[in-house]
Gaussian input, Z-matrix of N, CA and C with variables (Angstrom, degrees):
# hf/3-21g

backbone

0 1
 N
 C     1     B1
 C     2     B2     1     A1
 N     3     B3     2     A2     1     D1
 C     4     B4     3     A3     2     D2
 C     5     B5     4     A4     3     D3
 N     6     B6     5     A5     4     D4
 C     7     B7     6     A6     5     D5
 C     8     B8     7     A7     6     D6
 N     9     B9     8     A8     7     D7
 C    10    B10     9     A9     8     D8
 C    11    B11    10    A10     9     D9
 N    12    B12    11    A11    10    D10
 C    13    B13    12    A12    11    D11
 C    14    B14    13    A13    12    D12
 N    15    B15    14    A14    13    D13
 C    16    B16    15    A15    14    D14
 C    17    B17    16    A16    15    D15
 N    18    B18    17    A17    16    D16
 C    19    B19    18    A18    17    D17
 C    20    B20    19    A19    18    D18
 N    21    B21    20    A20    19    D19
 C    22    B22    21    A21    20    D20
 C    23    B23    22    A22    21    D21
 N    24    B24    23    A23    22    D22
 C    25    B25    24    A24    23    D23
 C    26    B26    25    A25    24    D24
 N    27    B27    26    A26    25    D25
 C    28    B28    27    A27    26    D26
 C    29    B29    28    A28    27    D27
 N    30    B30    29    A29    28    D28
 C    31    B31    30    A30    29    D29
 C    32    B32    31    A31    30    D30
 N    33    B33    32    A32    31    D31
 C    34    B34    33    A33    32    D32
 C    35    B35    34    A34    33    D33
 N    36    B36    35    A35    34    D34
 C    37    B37    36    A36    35    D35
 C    38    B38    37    A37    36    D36
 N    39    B39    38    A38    37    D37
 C    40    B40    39    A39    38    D38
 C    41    B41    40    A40    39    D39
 N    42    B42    41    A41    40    D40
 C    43    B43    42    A42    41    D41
 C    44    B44    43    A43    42    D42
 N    45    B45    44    A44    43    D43
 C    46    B46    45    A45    44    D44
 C    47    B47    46    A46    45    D45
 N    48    B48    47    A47    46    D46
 C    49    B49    48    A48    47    D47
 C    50    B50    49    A49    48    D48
 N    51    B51    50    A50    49    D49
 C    52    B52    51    A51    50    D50
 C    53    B53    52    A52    51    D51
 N    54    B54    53    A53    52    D52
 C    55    B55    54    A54    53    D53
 C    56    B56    55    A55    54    D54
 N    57    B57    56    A56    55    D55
 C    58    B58    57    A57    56    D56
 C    59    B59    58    A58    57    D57
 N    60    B60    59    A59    58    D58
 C    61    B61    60    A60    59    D59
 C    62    B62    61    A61    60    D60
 N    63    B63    62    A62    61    D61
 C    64    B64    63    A63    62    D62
 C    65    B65    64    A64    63    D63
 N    66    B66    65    A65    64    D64
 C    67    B67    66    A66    65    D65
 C    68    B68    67    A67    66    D66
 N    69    B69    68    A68    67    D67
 C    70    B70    69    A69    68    D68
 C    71    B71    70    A70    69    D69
 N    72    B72    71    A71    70    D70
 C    73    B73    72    A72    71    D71
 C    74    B74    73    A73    72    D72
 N    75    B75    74    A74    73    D73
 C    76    B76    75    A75    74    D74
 C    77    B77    76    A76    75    D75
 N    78    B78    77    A77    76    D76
 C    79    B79    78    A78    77    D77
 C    80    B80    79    A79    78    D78
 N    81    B81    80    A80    79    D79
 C    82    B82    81    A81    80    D80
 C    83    B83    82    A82    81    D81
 N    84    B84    83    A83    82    D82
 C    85    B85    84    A84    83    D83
 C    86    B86    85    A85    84    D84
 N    87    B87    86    A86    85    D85
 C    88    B88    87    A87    86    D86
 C    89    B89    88    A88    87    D87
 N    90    B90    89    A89    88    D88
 C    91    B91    90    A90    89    D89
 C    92    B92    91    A91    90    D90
 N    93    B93    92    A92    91    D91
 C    94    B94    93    A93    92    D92
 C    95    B95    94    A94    93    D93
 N    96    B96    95    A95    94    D94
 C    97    B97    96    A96    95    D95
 C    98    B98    97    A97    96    D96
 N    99    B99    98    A98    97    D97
 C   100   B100    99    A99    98    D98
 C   101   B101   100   A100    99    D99
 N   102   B102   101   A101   100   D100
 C   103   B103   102   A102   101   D101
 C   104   B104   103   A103   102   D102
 N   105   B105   104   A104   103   D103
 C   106   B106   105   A105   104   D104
 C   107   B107   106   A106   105   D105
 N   108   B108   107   A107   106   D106
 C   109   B109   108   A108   107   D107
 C   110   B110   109   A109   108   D108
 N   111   B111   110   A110   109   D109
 C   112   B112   111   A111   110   D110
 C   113   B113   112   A112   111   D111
 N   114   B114   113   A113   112   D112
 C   115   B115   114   A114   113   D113
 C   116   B116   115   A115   114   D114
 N   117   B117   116   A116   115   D115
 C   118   B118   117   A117   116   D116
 C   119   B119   118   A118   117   D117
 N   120   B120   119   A119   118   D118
 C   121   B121   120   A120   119   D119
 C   122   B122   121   A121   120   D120
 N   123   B123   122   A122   121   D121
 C   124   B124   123   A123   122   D122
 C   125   B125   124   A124   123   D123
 N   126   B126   125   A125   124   D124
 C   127   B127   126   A126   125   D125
 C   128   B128   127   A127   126   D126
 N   129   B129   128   A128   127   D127
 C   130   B130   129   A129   128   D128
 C   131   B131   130   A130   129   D129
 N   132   B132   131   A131   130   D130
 C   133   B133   132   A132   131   D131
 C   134   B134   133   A133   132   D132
 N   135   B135   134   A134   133   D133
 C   136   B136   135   A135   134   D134
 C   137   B137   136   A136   135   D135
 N   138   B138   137   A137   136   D136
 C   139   B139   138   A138   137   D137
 C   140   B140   139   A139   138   D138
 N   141   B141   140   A140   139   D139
 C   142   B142   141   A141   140   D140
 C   143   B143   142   A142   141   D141
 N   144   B144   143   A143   142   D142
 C   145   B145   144   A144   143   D143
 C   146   B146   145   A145   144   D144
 N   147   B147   146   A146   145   D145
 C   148   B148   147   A147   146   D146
 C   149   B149   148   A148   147   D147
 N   150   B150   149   A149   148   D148
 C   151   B151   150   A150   149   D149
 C   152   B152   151   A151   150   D150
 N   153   B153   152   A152   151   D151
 C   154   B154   153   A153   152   D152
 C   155   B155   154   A154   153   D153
 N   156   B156   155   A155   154   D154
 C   157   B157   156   A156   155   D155
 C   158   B158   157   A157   156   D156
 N   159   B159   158   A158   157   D157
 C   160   B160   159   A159   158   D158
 C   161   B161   160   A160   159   D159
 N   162   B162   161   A161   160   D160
 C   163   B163   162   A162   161   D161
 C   164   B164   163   A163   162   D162
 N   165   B165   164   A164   163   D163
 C   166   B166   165   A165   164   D164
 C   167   B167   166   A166   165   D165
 N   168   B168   167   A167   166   D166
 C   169   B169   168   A168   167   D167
 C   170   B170   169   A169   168   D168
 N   171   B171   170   A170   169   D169
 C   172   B172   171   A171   170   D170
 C   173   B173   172   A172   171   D171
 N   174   B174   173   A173   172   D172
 C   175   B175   174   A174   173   D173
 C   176   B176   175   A175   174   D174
 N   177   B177   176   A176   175   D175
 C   178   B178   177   A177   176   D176
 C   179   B179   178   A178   177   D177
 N   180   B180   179   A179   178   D178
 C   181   B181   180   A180   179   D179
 C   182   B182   181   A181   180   D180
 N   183   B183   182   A182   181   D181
 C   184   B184   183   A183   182   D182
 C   185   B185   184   A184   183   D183
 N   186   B186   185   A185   184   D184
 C   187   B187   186   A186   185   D185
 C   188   B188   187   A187   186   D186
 N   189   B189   188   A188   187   D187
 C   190   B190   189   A189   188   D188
 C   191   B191   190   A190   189   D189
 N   192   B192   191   A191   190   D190
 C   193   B193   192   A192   191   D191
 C   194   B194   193   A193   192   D192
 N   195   B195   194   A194   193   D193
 C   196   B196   195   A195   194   D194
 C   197   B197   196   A196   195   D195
 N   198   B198   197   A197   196   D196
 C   199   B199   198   A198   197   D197
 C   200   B200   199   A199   198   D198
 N   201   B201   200   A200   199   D199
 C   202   B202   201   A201   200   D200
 C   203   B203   202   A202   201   D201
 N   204   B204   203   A203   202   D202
 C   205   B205   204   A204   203   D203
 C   206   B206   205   A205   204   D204
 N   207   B207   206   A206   205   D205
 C   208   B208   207   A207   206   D206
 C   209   B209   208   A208   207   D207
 N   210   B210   209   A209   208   D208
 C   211   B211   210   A210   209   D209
 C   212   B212   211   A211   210   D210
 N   213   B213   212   A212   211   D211
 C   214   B214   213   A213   212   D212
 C   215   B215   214   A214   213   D213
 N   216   B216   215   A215   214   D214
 C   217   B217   216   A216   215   D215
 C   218   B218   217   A217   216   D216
 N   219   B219   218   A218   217   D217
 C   220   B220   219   A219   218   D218
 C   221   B221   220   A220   219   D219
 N   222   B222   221   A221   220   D220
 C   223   B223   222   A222   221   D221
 C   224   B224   223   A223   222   D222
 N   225   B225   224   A224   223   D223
 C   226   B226   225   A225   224   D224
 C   227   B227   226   A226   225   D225
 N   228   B228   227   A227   226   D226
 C   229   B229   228   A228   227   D227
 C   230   B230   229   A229   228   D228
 N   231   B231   230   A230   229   D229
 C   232   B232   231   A231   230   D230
 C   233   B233   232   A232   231   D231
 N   234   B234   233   A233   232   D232
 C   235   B235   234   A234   233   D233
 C   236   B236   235   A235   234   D234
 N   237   B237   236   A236   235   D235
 C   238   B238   237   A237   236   D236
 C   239   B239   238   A238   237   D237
 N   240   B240   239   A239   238   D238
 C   241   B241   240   A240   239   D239
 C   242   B242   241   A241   240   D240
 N   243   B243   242   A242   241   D241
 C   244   B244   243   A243   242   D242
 C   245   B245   244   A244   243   D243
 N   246   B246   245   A245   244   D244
 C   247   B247   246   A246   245   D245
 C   248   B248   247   A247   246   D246
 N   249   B249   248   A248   247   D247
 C   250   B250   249   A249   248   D248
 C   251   B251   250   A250   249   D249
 N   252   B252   251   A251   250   D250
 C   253   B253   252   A252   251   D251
 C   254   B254   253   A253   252   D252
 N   255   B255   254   A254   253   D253
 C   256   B256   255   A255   254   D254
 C   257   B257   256   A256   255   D255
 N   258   B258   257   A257   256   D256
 C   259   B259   258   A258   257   D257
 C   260   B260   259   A259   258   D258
 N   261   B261   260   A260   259   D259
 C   262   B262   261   A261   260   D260
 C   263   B263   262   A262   261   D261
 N   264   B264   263   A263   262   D262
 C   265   B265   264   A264   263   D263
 C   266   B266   265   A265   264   D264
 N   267   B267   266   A266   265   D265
 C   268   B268   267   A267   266   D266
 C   269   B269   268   A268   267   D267
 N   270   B270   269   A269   268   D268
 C   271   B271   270   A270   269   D269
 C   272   B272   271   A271   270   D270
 N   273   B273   272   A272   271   D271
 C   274   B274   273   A273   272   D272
 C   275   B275   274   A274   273   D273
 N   276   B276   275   A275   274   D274
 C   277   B277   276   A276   275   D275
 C   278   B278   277   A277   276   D276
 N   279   B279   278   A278   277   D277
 C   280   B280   279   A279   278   D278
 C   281   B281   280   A280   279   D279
 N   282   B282   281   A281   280   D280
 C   283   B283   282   A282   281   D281
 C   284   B284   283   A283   282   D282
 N   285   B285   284   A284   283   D283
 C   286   B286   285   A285   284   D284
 C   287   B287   286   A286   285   D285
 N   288   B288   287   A287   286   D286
 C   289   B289   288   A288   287   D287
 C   290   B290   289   A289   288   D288
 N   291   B291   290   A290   289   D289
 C   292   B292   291   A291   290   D290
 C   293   B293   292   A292   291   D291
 N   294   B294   293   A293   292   D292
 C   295   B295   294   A294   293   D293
 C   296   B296   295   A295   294   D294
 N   297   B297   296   A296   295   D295
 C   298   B298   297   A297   296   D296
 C   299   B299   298   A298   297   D297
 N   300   B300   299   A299   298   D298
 C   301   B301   300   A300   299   D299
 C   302   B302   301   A301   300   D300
 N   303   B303   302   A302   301   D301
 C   304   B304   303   A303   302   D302
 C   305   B305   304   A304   303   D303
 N   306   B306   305   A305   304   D304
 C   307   B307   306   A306   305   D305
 C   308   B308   307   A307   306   D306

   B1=1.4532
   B2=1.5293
   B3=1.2079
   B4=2.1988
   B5=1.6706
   B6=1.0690
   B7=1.5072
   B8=1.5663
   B9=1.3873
   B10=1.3878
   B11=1.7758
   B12=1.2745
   B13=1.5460
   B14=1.5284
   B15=1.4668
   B16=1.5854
   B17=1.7862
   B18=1.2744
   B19=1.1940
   B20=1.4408
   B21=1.5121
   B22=1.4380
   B23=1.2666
   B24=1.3690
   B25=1.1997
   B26=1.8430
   B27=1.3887
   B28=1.2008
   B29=1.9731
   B30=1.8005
   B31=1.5530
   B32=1.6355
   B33=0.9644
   B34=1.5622
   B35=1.4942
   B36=1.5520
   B37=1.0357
   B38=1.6391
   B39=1.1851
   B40=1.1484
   B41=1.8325
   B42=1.7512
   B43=1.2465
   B44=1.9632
   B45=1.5818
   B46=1.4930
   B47=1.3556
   B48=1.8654
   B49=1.3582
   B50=1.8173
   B51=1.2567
   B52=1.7286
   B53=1.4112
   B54=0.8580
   B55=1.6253
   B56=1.6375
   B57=1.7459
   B58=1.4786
   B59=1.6862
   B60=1.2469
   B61=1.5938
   B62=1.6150
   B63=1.5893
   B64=1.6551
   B65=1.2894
   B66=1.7570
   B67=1.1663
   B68=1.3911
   B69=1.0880
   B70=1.4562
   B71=1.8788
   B72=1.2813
   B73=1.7136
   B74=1.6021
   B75=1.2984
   B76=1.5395
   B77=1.3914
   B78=1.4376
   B79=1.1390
   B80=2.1010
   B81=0.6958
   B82=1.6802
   B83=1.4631
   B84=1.5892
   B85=1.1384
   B86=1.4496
   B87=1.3845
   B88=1.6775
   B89=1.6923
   B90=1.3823
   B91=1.4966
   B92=1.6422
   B93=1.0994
   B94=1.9337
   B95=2.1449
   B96=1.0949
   B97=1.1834
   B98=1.4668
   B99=1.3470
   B100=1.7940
   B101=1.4623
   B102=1.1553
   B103=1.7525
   B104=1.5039
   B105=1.3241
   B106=1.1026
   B107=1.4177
   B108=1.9100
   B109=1.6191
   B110=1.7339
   B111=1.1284
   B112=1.2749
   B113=1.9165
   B114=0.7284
   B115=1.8182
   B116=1.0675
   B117=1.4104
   B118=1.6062
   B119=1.4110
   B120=1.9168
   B121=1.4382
   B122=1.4415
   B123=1.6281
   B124=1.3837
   B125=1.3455
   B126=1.2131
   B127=1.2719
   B128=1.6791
   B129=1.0872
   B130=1.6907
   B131=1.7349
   B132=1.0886
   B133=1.2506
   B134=1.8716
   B135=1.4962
   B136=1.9281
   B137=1.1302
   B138=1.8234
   B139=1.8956
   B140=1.7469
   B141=1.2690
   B142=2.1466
   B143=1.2757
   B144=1.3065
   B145=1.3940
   B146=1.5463
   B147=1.2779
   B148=1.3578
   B149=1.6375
   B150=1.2093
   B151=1.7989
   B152=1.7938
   B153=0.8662
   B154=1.6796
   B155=1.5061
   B156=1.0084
   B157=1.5495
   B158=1.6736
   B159=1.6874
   B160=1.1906
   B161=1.7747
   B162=1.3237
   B163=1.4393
   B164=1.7997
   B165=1.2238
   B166=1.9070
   B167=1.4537
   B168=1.6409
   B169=1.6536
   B170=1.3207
   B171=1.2290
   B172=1.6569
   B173=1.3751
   B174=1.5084
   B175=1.4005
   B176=1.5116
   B177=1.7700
   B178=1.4522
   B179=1.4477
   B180=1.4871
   B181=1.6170
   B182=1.6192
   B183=1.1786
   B184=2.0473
   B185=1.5942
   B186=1.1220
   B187=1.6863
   B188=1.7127
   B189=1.0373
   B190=1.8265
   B191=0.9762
   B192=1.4315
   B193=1.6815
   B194=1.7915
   B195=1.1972
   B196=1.9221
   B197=2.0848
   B198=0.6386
   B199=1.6279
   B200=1.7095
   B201=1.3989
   B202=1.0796
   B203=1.4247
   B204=1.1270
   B205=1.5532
   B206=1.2048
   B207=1.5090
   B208=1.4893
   B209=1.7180
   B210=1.0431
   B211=1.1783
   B212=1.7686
   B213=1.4158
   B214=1.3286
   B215=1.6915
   B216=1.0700
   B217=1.6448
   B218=1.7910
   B219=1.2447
   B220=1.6488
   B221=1.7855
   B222=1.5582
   B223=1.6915
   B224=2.2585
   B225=1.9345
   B226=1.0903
   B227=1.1989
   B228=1.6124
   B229=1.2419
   B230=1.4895
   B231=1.1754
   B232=1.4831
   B233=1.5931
   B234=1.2128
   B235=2.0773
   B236=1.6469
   B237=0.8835
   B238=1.5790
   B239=1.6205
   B240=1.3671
   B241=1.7396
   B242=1.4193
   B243=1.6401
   B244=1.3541
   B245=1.6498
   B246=1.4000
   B247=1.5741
   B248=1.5687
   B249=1.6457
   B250=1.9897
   B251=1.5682
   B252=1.0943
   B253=1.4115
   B254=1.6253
   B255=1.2847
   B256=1.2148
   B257=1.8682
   B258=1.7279
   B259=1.3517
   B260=1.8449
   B261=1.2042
   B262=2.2186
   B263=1.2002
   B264=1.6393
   B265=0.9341
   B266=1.6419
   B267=1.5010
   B268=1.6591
   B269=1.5743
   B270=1.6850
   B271=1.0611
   B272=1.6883
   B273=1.4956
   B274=1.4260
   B275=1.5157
   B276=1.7615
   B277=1.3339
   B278=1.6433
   B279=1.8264
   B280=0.9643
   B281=1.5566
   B282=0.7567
   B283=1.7269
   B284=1.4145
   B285=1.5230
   B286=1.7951
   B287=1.4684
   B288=1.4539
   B289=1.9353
   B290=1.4821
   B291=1.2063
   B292=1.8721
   B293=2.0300
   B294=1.6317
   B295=1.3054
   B296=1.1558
   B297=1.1333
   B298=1.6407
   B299=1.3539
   B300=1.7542
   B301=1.3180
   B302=1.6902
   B303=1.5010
   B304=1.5898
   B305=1.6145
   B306=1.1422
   B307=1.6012
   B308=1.5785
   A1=108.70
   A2=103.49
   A3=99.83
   A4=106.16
   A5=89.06
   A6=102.03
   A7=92.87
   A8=114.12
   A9=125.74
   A10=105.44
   A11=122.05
   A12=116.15
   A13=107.51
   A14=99.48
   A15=108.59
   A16=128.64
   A17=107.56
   A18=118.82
   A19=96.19
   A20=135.06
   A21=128.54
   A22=137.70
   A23=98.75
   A24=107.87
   A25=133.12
   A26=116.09
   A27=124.76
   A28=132.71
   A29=79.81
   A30=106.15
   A31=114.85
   A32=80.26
   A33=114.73
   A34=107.62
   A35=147.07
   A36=147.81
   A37=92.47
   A38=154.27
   A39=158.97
   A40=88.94
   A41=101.21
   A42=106.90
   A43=105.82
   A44=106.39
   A45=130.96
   A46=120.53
   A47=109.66
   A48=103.86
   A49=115.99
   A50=106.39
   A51=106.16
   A52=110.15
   A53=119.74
   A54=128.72
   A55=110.84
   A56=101.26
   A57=95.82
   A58=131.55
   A59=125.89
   A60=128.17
   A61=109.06
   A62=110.00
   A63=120.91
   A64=96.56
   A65=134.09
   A66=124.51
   A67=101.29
   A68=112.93
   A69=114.64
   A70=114.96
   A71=77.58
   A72=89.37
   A73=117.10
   A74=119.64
   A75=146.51
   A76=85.90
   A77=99.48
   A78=138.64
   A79=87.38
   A80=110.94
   A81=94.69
   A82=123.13
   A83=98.32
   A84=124.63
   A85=123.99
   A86=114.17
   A87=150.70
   A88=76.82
   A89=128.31
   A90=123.75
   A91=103.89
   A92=112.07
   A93=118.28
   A94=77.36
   A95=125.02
   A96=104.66
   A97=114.30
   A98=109.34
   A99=137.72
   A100=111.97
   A101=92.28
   A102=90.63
   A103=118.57
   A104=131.91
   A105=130.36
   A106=132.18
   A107=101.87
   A108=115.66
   A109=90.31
   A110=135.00
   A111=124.88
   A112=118.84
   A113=124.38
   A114=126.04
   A115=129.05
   A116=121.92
   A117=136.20
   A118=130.44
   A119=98.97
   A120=117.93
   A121=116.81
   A122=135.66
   A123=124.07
   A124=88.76
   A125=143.94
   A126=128.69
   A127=126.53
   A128=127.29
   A129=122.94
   A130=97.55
   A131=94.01
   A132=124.75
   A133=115.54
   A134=104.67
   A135=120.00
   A136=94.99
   A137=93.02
   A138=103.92
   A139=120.42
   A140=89.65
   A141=102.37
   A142=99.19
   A143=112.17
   A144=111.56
   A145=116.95
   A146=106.50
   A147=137.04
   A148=104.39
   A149=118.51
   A150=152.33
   A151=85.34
   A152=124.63
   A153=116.11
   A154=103.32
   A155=136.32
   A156=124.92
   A157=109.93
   A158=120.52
   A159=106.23
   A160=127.75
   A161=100.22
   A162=98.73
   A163=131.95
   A164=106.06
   A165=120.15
   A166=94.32
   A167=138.08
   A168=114.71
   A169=73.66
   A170=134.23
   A171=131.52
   A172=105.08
   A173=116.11
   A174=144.96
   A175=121.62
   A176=103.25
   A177=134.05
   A178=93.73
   A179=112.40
   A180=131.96
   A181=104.82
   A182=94.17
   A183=83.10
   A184=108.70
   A185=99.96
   A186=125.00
   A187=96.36
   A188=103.39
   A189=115.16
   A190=107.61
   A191=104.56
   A192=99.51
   A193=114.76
   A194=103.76
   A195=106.52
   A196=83.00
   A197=104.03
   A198=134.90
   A199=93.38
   A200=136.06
   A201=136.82
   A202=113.84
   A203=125.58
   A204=110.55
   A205=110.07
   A206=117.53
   A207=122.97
   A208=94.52
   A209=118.34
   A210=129.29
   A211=119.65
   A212=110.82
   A213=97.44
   A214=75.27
   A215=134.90
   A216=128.77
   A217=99.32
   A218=113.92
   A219=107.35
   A220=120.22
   A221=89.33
   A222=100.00
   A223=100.30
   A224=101.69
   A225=91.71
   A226=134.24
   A227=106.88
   A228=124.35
   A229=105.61
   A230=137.52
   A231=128.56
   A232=106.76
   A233=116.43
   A234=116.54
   A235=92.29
   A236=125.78
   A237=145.70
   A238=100.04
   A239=100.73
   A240=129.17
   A241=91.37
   A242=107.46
   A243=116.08
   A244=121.27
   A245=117.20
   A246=139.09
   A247=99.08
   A248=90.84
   A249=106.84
   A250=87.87
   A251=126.01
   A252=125.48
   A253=90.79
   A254=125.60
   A255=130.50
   A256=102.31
   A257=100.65
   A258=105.38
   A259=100.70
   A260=121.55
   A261=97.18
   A262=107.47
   A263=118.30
   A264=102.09
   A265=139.58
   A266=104.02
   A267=113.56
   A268=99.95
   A269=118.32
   A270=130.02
   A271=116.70
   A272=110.88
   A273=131.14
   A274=116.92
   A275=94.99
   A276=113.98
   A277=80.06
   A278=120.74
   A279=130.68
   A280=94.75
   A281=132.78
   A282=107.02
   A283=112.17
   A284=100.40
   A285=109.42
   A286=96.71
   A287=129.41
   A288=111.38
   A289=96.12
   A290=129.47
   A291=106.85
   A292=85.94
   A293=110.04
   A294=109.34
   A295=128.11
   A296=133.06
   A297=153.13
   A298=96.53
   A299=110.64
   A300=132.80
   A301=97.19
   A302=102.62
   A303=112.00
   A304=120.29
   A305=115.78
   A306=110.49
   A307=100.01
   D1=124.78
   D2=176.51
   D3=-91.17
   D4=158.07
   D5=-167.94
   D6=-66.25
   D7=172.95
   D8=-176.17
   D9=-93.20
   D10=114.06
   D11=-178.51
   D12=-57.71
   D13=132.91
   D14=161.66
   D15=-97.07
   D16=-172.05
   D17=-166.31
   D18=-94.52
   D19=116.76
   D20=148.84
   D21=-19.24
   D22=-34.64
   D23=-155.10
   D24=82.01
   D25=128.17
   D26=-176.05
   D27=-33.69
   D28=-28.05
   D29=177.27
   D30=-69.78
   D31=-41.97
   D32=-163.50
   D33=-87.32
   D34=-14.83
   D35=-103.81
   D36=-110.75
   D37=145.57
   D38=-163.17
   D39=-103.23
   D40=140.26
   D41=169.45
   D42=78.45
   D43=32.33
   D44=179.65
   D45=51.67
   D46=17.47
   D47=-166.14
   D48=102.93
   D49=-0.01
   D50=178.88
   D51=-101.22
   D52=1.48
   D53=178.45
   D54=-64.28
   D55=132.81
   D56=178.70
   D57=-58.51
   D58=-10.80
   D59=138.34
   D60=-34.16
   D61=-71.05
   D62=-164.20
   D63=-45.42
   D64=-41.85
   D65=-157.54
   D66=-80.34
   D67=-42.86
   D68=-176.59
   D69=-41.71
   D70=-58.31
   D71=-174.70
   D72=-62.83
   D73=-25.76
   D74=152.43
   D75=-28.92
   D76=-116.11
   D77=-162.94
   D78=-31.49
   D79=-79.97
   D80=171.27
   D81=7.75
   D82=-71.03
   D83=-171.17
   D84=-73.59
   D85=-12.69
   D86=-174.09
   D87=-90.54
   D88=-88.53
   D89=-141.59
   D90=-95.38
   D91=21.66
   D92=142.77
   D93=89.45
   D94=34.77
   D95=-167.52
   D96=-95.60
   D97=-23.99
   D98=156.16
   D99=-134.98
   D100=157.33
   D101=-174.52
   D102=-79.30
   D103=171.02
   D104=-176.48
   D105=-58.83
   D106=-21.61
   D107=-176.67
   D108=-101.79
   D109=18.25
   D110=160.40
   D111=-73.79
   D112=82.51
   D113=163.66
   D114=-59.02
   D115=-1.93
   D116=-167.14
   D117=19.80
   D118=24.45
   D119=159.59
   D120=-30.67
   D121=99.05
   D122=164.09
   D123=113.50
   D124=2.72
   D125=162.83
   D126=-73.24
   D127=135.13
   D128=-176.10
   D129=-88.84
   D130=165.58
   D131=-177.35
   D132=-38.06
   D133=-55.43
   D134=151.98
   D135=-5.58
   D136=-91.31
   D137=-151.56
   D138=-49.10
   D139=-43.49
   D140=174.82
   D141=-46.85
   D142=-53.03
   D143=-169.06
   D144=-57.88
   D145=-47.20
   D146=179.90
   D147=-46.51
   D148=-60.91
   D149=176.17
   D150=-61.72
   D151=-82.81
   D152=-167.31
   D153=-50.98
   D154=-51.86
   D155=-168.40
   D156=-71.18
   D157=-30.32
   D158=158.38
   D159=-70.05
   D160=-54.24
   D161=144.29
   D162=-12.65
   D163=-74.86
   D164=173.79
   D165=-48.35
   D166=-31.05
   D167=-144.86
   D168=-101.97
   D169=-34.18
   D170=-163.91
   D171=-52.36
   D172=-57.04
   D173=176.83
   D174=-35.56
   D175=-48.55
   D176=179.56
   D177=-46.37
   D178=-70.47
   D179=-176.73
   D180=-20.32
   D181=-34.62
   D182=-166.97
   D183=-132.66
   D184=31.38
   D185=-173.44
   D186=38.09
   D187=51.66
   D188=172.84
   D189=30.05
   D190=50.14
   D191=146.82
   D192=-129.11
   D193=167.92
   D194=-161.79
   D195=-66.46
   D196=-84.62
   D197=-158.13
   D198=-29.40
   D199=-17.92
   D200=163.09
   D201=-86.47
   D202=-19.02
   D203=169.73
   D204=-52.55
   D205=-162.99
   D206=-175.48
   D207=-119.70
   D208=163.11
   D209=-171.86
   D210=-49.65
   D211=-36.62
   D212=-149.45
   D213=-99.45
   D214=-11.86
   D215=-170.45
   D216=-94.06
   D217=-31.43
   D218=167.50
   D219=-67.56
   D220=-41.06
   D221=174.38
   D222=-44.77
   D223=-57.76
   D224=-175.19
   D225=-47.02
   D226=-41.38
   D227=-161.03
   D228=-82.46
   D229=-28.83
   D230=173.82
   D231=-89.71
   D232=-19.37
   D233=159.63
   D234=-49.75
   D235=-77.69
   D236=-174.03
   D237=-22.27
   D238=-98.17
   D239=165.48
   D240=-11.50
   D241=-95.93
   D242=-164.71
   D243=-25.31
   D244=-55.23
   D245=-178.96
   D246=-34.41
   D247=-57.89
   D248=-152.32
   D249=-57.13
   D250=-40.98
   D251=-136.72
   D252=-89.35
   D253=-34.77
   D254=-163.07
   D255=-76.09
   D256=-50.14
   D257=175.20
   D258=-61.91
   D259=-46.20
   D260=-172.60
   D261=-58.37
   D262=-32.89
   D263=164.19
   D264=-36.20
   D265=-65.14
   D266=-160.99
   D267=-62.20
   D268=-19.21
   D269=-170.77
   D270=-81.71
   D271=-18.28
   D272=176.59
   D273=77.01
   D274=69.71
   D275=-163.84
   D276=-136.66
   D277=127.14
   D278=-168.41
   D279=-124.79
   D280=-47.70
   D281=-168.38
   D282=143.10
   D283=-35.21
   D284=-155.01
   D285=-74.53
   D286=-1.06
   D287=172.50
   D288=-87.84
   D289=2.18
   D290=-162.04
   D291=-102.07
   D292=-9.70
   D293=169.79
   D294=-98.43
   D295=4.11
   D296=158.00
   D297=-53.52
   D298=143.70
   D299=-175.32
   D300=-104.13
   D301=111.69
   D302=169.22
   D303=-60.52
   D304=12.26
   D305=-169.99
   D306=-98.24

């Protein structure tokens, strides 16, 4: 039997933290859903899952878009955003894979 793969963690996250896990756990942390020192280091596959589907209903709320939140939860959520993006950066994470054509 193999062990069940876990979650790295956010710190840890391959691709400086931009990986659709990282967002998940973001966005978590954007809609008060875990706290900010949560990394979800050691989590299986369940809980992410678990975290994304609360996540998705959060999302629903503002027909997933930023500009429909309410002020002080957009303020959070682009503090958040902004950070990650600044850290892949320093880490030498540019952008150009989220523009690659999956076909």
């Amino acid at each position: 039997m193999h062990p069940s793969k876990t979650y790295v963690g956010i710190d840890k996250d391959e691709g400086a933290g931009m990986s659709p896990t990282a967002k998940i756990v973001r966005d978590g942390w954007a809609f008060g859903l875990i706290p900010e020192t949560e990394t979800c280091e050691g989590w299986q596959a369940h809980r992410i899952e678990a975290l994304w589907v609360k996540v998705n209903a959060e999302w629903e709320k503002y027909g997933f878009r930023v500009g429909e939140m309410p002020e002080d939860l957009r303020a959070r959520y682009l503090r958040i955003q902004n950070a990650a993006v600044e850290r892949a950066k320093a880490q030498g994470w540019t952008g150009a894979g989220e523009l690659e054509d999956d076909s």
